[in-house]
C-alpha positions in Angstrom: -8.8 15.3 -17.9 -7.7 13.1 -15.2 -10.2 11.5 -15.1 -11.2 10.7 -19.0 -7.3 9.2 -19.0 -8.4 6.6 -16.1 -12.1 5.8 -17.5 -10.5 4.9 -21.6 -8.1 2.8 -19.6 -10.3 0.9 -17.6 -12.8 0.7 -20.6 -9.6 -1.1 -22.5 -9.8 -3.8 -19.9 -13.4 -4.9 -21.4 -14.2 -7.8 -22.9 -16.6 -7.3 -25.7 -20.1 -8.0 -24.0 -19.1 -6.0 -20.7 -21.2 -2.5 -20.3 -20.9 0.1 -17.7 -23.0 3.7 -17.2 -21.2 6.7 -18.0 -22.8 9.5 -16.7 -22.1 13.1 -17.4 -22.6 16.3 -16.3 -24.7 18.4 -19.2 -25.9 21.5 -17.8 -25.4 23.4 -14.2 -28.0 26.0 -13.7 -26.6 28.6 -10.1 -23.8 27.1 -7.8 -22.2 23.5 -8.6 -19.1 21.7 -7.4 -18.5 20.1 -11.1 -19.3 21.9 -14.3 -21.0 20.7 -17.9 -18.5 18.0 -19.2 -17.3 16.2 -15.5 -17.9 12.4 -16.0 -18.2 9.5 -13.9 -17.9 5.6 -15.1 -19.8 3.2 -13.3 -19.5 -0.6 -13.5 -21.6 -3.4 -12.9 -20.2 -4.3 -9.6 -20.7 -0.7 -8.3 -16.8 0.4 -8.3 -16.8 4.2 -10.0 -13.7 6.2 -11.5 -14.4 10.3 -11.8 -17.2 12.5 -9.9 -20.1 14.4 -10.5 -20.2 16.4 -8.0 -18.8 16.8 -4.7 -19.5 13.5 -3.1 -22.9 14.7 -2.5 -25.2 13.2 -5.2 -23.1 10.0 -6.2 -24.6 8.1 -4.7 -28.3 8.2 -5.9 -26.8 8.5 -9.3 -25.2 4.9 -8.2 -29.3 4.1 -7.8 -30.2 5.3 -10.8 -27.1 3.7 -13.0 -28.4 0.1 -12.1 -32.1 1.2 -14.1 -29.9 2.5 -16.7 -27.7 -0.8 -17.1 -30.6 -3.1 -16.5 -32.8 -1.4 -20.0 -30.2 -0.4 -21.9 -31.6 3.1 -22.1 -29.9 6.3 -21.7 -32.1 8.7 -19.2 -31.5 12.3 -17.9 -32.0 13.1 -14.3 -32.1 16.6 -12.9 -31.0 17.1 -9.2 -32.3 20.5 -7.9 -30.6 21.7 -5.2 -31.9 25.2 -4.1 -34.6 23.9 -2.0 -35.0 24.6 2.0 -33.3 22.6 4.3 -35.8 20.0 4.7 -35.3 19.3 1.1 -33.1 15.3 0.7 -30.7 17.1 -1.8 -30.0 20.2 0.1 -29.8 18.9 3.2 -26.1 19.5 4.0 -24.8 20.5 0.8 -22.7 23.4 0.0 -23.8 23.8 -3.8 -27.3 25.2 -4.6 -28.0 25.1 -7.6 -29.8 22.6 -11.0 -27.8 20.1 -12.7 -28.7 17.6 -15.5 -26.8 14.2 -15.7 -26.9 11.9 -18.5 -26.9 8.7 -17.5 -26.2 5.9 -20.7 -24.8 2.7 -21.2 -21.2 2.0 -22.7 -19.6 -0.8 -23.8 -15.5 -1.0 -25.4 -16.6 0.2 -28.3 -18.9 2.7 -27.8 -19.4 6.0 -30.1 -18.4 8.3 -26.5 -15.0 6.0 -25.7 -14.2 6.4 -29.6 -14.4 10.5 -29.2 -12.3 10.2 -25.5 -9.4 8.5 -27.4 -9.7 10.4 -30.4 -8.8 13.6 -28.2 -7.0 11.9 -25.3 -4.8 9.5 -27.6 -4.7 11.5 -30.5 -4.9 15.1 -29.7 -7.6 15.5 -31.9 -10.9 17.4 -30.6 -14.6 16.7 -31.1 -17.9 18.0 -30.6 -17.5 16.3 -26.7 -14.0 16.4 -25.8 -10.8 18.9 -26.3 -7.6 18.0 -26.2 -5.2 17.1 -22.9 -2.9 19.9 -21.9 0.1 19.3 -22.6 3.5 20.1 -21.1 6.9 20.0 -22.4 9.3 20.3 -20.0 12.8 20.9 -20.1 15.2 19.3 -17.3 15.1 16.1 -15.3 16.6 17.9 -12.3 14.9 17.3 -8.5 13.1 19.9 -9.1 10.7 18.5 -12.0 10.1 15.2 -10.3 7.2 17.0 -8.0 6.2 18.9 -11.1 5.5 15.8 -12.9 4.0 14.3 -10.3 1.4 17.0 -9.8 1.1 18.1 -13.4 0.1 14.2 -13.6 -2.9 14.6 -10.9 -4.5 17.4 -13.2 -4.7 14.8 -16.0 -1.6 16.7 -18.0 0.3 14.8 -20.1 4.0 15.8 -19.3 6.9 14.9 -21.5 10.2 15.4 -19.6 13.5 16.3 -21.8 17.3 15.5 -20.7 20.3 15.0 -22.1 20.9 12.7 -18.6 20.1 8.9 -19.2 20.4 8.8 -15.6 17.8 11.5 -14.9 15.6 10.5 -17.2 14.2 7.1 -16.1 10.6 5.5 -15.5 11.5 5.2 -11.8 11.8 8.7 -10.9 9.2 10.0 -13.2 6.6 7.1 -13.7 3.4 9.2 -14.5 5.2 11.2 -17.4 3.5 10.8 -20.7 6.8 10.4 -22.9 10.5 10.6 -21.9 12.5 12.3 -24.6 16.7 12.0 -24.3 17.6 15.0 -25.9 21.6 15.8 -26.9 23.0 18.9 -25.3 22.7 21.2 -28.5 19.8 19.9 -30.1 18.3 22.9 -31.7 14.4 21.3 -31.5 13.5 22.4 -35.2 10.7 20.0 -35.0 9.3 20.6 -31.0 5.7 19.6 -32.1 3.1 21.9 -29.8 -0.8 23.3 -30.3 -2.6 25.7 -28.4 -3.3 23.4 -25.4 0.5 23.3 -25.0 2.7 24.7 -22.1 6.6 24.6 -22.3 8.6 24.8 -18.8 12.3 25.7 -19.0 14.3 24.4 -15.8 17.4 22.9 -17.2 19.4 25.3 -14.8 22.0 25.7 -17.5 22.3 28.9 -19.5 23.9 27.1 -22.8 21.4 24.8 -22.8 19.2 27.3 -22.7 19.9 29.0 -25.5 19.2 26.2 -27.4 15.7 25.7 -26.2 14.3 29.1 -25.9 14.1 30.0 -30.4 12.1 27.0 -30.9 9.5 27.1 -27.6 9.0 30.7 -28.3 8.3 30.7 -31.9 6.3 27.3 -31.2 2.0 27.5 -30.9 2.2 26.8 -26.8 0.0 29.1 -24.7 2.6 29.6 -21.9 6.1 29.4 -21.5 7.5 29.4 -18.1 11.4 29.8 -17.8 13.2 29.4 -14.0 15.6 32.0 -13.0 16.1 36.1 -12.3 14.6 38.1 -15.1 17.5 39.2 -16.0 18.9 36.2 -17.0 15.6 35.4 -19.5 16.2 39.2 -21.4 19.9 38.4 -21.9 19.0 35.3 -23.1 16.5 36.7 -25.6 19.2 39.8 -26.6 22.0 37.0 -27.2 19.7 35.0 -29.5 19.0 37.5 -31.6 15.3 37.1 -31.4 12.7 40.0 -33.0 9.4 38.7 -31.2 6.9 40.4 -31.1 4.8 41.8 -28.0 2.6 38.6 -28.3 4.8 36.1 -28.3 6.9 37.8 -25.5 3.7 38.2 -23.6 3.5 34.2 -23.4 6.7 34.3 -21.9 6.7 34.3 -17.9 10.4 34.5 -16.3 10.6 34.1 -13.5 8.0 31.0 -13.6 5.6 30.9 -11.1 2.9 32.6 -8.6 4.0 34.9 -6.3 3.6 32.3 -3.7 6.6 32.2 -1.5 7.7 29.2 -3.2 11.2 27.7 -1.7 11.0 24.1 -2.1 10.6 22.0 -5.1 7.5 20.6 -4.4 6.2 24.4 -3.6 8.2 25.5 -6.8 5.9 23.0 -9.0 2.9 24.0 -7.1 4.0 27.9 -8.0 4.3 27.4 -11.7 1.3 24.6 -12.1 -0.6 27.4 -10.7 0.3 29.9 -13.0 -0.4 27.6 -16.0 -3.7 27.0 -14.7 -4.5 30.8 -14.5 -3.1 31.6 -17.8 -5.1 29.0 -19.4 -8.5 30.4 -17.7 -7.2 34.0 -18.2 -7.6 34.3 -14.3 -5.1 36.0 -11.9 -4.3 34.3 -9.7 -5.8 36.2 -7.1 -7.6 35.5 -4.2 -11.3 34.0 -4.4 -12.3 35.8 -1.6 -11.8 38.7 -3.8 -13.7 37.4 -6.5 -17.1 39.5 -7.9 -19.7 36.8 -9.3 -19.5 33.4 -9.9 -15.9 31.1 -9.6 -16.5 29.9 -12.5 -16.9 32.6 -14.3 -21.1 32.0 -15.3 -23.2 35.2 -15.6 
């Protein structure tokens, strides 16, 4: 979602008679380093924001976005890659496989921007677009600022809660989404989440704790990832009294994180970004190497 968030923001920048090409990924037929929905915005003095596929194909798509921009026409173009070697577009690429771009013309207030802000801005999904994911994390410690920071680079839109005005600052986290100061025993009756939300728990303080964990696990968020031993996470759920069920406790992970050797912040935040990643495409975690059939997961 990375890069939908940079494309409405340079697309705010128009005046009202600029146009660029958006072009979009719409079908992948075998192996392809993008899938259906990756987008690319091109402008009229060639810059581009997003891929379309692994650095292999942008640039005739570059070609074909000036025909697009010069009629005002959107066109489709199919790039077949699972030709011999002598073949221009799979000469040198690791990707074999058939993919369809769209290639149209957009303006500031084109219907496709309107439908990227409607889910990006307003967390509303459309027949083109789903929602951001979402992550509400909980601590402003050292430990979160590389979390943000990555978190960020997937496009996630991170709010950071502390009690700490100190901690909680625009300088040490400047890619958050939203900043929230919350007071020590604020009970979050009202912690808004959806299904595209993940909670992280890393305040590294066990009253504090208890104060967080009733509302993020009765909440709608896919994951909830809470630092510390296991045992600390059961006593916590014993001491607040809570009768979940075994599917809300299976959203809980405690320790947070992939089994990755993680001992640094920075590797900490890789760790549990990972795991949110695999819970959200019900993967693993495992090795790809391992993997039967496709990455992605097409028959």
């Amino acid at each position: 979602m990375k890069e939908i968030a940079e494309i409405i923001n340079t697309v705010f920048t128009f005046g009202p008679d600029d146009r660029a090409v958006l072009a979009t990924v719409i079908e992948v037929k075998g192996s392809g380093y993008r899938l259906p929905g990756a987008r690319m915005l091109i402008l009229a003095d060639g810059r581009t924001i997003g891929t379309v596929s692994g650095g292999c194909l942008e640039a005739d798509v570059l070609e074909r976005a000036k025909k697009v921009m010069s009629s005002g026409e959107a066109e489709v173009f199919t790039y077949d890659t699972t030709g011999d070697e002598t073949s221009v577009f799979s000469m040198n690429m690791g990707c074999r496989g058939v993919i369809d771009i769209r290639l149209e013309p957009i303006g500031k207030f084109s219907e496709v921007i309107g439908k990227m802000q409607t889910a990006y801005e307003d967390r509303f999904a459309n027949d083109e677009f789903d929602v951001p994911i979402a992550v509400k994390l909980f601590g402003a410690g050292a430990d979160a600022v590389p979390f943000v920071r990555i978190a960020s680079e997937l496009g996630w839109q991170v709010t950071v809660h502390d009690h700490r005005p100190a901690f909680l600052t625009p300088e040490r986290f400047p890619t958050a989404h939203m900043l929230v100061h919350q007071l020590p025993d604020d009970a979050l009756t009202d912690l808004e989440t959806d299904g595209r939300t993940a909670v992280v728990i890393m305040t590294h303080n066990y009253a504090r704790d208890r104060f967080i964990l009733p509302a993020v696990m009765n909440s709608e968020a896919f994951y909830i990832g809470a630092l510390g031993p296991k045992r600390r996470t059961e006593q916590l759920i014993e001491e607040i009294g809570g009768n979940f069920s075994p599917e809300l406790l299976a959203r809980l992970y405690a320790p947070a994180g992939l089994d990755i050797g993680a001992d640094t912040p920075e590797g900490i935040a890789l760790s549990i970004i990972g795991e949110i990643q695999s819970v959200l495409k019900n993967r693993d975690g495992g090795h790809l190497r391992d993997r039967q059939g496709s990455i992605y997961g097409r028959s």
